[in-house]
C-alpha positions in Angstrom: -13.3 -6.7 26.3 -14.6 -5.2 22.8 -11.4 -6.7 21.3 -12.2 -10.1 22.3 -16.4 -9.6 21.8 -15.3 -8.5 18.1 -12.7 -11.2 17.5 -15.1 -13.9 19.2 -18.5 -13.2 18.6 -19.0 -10.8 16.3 -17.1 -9.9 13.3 -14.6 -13.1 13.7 -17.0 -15.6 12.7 -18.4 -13.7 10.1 -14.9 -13.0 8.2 -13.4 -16.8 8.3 -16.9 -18.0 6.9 -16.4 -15.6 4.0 -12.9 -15.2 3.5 -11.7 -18.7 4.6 -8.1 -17.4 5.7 -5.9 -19.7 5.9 -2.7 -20.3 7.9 0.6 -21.7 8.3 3.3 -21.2 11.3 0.9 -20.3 14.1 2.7 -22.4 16.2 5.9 -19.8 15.7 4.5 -17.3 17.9 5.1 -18.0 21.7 2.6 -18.6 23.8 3.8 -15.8 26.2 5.6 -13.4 26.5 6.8 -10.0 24.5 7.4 -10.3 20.7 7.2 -8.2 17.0 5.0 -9.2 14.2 6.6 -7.6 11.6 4.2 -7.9 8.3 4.3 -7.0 4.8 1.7 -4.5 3.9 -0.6 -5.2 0.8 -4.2 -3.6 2.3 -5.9 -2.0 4.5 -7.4 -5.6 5.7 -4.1 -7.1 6.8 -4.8 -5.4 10.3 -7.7 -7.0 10.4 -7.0 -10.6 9.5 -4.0 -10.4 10.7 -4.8 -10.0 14.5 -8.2 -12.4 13.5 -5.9 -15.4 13.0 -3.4 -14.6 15.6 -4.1 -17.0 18.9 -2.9 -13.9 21.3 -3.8 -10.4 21.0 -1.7 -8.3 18.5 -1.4 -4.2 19.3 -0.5 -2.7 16.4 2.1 0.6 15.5 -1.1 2.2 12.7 -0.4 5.4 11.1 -1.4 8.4 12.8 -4.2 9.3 9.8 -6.4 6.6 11.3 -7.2 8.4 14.3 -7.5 12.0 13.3 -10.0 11.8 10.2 -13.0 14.1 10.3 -16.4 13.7 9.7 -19.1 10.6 10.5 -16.6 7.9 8.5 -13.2 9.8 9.8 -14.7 9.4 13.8 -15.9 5.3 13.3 -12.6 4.6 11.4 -10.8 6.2 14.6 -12.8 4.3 16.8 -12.2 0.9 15.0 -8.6 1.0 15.4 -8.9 2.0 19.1 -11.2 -0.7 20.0 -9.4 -2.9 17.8 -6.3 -2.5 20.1 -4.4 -0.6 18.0 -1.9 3.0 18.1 -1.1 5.8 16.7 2.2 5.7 14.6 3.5 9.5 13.4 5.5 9.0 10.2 7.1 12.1 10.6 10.1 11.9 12.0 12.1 13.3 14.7 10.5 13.2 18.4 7.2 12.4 17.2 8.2 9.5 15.7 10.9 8.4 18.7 7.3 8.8 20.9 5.3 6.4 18.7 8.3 3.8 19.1 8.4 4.2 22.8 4.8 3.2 22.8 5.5 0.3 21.5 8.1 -0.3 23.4 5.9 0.1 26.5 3.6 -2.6 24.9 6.7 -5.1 24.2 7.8 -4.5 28.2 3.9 -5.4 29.2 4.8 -8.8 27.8 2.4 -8.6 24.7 2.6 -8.7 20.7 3.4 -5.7 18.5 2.2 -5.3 14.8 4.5 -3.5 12.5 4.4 -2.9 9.1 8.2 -2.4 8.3 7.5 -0.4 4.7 6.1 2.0 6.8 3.0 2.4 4.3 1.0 0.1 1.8 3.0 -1.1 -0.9 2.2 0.8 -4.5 2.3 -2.5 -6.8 2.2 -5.5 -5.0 5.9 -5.7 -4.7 8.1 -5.3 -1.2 9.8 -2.2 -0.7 13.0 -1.3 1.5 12.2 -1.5 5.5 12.6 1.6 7.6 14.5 0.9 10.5 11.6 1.8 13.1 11.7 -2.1 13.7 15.4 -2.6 14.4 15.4 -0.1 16.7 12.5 -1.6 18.8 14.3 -5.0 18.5 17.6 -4.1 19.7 15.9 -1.8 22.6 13.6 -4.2 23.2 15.3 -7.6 23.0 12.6 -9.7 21.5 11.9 -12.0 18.9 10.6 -11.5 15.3 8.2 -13.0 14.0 7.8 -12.5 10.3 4.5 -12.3 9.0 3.7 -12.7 4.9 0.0 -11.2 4.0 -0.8 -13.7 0.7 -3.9 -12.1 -1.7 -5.1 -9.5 0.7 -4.1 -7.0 -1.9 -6.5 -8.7 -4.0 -9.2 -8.5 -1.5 -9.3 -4.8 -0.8 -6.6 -2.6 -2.9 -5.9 0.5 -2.5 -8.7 2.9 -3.0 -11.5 0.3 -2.7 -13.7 0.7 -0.1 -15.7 -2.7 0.0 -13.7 -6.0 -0.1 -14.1 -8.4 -2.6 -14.7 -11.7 -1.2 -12.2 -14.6 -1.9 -9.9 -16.4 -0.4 -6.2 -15.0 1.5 -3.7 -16.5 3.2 -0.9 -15.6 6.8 2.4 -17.0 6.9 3.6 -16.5 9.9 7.6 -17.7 10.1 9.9 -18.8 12.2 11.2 -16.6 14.8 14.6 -14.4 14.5 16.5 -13.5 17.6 18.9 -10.4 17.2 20.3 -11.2 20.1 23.4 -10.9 18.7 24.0 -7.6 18.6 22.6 -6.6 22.6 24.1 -3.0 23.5 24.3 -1.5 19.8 20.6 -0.1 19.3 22.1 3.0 18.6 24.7 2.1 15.7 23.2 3.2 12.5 24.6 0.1 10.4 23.3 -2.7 12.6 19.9 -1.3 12.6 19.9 -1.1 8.9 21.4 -5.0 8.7 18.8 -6.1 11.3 16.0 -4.6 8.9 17.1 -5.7 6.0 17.6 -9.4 7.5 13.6 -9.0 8.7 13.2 -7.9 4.9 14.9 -11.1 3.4 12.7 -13.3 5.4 9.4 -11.6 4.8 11.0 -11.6 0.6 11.3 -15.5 1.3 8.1 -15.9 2.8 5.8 -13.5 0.5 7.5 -14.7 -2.9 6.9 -10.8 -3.7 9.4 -9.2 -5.7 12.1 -7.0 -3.8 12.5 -3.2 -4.6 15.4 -1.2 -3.2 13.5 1.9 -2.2 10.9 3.5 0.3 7.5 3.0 -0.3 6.4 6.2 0.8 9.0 7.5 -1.9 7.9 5.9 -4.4 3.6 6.9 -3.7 5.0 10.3 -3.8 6.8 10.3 -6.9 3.4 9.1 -8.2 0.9 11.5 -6.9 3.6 13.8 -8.7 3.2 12.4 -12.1 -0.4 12.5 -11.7 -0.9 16.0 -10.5 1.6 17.2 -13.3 -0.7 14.8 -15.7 -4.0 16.1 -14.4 -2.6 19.9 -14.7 -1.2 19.2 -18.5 -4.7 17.7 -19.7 -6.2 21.3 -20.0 -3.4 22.5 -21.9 -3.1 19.5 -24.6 -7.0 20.4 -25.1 -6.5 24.1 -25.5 -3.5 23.0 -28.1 -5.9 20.6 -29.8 -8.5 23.1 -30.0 -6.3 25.8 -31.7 -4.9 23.3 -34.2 -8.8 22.2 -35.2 -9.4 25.3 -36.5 -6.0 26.3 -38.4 -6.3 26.1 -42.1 -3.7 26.7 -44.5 -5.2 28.7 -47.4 -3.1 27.1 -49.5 -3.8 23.4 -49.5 -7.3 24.8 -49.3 -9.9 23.7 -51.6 -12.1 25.9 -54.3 -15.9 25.2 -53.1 -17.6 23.1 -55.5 -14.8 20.7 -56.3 -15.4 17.3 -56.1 -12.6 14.9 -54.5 -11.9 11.3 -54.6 -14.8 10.7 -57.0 -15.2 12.6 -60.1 -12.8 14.9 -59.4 -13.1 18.5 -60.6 -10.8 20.4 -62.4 -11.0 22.8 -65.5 -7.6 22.1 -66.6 -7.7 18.3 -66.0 -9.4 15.4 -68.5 -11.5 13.6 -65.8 -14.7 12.6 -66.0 -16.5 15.5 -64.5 -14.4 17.4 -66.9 -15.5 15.5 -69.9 -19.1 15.7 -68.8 -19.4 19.4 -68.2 -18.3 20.0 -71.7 -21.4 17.7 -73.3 
């Protein structure tokens, strides 16, 4: 009932008057029963236009940060994603993350729509990273349709670290369904579900026009937030060095006091001008 209120009445309106999504495909996603949305992930706001332009409801697979913050903004984000019809997701591996899968699962058997990002994580740069195979295995278990879902600007709208939007315009692609049909009774062989995700990857590639990087996303934050921590911890040090090297002065190449440079130099040995006129 909120889900629909917000999607109807209240913040629906208000967001295609100021964003003025636009849309291709929506006649790809079936009218009913089960099927994945799998999306790239640019922002933050692709789970909420995303479901906005969607005729049928969309549940989505969020990461398991949303619903565990603390504090006044930690409790209203929580409650936005749970009104907003969407789960916890633990990126962790292992049974937790088997657990989050069979949630979906349990959403995909209801007969609804499941959201998943398939990087697992917001991409760093704009550009699409290697799938995790999270999807694969709900499609094989689940045997349902993709449909492929490109996000178009949203990374322009809200990146990473901003907390307001910028207004302007985005677009949803939403493609043409995949059936994985094909390979019924081999959910569990490693190899298909990486060829099933990579397929799902190709299409969103297609769709998106983003460029195509061989690695994890979440590998690729993390080797970030390294450089940047060993950057932050190095700045100290460079000034220390720069402070030592201010105040080192060769004796040497030292100058007298008193002698003049550049103009008028003075020297008792030399003929220049300050010479000559100390002599008169």
């Amino acid at each position: 009932m909120i889900y629909w209120a917000l999607k109807r009445i209240f913040m629906g309106p208000l967001l295609k008057l100021l964003f003025r999504p636009w849309t291709k495909g929506l006649d790809n996603i079936p009218e009913t029963g089960p099927a994945i949305l799998a999306s790239n992930h640019l922002s933050f706001s692709d789970s909420i236009f995303m479901p906005l332009m969607a005729p049928r409801p969309v549940i989505f697979l969020a990461k398991i940060e949303y619903f565990t913050g603390r504090g006044i903004k930690g409790r209203l984000i929580a409650l936005f994603f749970k009104v907003t019809n969407q789960l916890p997701m633990d990126r962790a591996g292992g049974a937790a993350s088997a657990n989050s899968l069979n949630t979906g699962l349990d959403v995909l058997r209801d007969g609804g729509l499941l959201g998943i990002y398939p990087e697992g994580t917001r991409s760093p740069d704009g550009r699409l990273y290697r799938g995790k195979v999270g999807v694969a295995k709900l499609v094989l278990q689940a045997n349902v349709p993709v449909i492929p879902v490109a996000m178009i600007g949203t990374d322009k709208v809200q990146p990473i670290g901003r907390r307001i939007p910028t207004i302007r315009r985005l677009g949803i692609i939403f493609g043409e369904p995949m059936d994985f049909s094909k390979y019924k009774g081999l959910e569990h062989d490693r190899f298909v579900q990486r060829s099933v995700t990579d397929e799902i990857m190709y299409e969103l590639m297609r769709l998106s026009g983003q460029e195509y990087v061989d690695s994890y996303a979440s590998t690729v934050k993390d080797k970030l937030a390294a450089k940047k921590a060993e950057s932050k911890s190095a700045a100290p040090e460079a000034v220390q060095e720069a402070a030592k090297d201010a105040v080192r002065v060769d004796p040497a190449e030292s100058l007298a006091p008193g002698t003049v440079t550049v103009i008028g130099q003075k020297d008792d040995d030399g003929p220049g001008p300050a010479g000559r006129g100390a002599g008169r």
